[in-house]
C-alpha positions as CSV (number, residue, x, y, z in Angstrom):
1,X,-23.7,37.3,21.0
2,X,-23.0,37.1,24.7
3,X,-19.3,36.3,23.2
4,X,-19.0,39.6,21.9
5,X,-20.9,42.0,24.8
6,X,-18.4,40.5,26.8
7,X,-15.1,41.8,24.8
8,X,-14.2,45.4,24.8
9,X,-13.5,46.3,20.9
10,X,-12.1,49.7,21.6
11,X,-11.2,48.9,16.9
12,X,-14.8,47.7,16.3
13,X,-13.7,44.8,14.6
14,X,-17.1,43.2,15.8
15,X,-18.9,45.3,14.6
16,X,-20.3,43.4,11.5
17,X,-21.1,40.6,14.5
18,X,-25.1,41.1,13.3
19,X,-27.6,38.9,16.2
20,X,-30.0,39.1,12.9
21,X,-28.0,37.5,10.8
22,X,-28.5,34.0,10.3
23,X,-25.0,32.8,9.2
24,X,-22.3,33.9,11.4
25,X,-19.8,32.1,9.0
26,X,-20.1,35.6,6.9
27,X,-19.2,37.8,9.8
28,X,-15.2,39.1,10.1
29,X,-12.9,36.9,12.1
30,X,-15.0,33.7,12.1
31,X,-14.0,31.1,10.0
32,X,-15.9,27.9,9.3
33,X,-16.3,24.3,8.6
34,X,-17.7,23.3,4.8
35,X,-20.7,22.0,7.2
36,X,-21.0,25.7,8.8
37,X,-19.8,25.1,11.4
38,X,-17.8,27.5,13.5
39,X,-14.0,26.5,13.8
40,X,-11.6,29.3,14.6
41,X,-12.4,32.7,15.8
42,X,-9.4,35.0,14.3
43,X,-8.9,37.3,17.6
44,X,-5.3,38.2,17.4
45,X,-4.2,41.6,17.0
46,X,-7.5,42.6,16.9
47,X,-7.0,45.2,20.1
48,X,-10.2,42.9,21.8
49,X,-9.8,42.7,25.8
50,X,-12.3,41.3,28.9
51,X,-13.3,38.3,29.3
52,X,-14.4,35.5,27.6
53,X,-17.8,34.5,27.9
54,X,-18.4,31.1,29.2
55,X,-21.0,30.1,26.3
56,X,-17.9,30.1,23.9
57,X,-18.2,26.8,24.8
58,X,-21.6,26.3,22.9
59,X,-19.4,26.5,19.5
60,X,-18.5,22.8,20.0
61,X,-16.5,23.0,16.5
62,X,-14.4,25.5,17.0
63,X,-10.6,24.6,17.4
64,X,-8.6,27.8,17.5
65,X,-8.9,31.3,18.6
């Protein structure tokens, strides 16, 4: 989540980004892997600014942004 309190989402697109949910694969904009794994965060156009957090590199899957 420290992904998202680091964006400004002036469009709330993150706003369905839940900490309680157990599969982030069901949030908007993340796409994932048949495994579950995370592998493309759909970002573009999406009015998001800031910076990224450095644990984006804990998603070890993901390929595009």
């Amino acid at each position: 989540m420290s992904v998202k309190r680091e964006l400004r989402d002036y469009k709330q697109v993150m706003d369905g980004w839940d900490i309680n949910s157990v599969d982030p694969c069901t949030w908007n904009m993340v796409a994932c892997s048949t495994e579950g794994f995370v592998i493309s965060l759909e970002m573009a156009s999406t009015g998001l600014s800031g910076m990224l957090s450095p644990s984006i590199g804990n998603l070890s899957h993901l390929r595009t942004m």
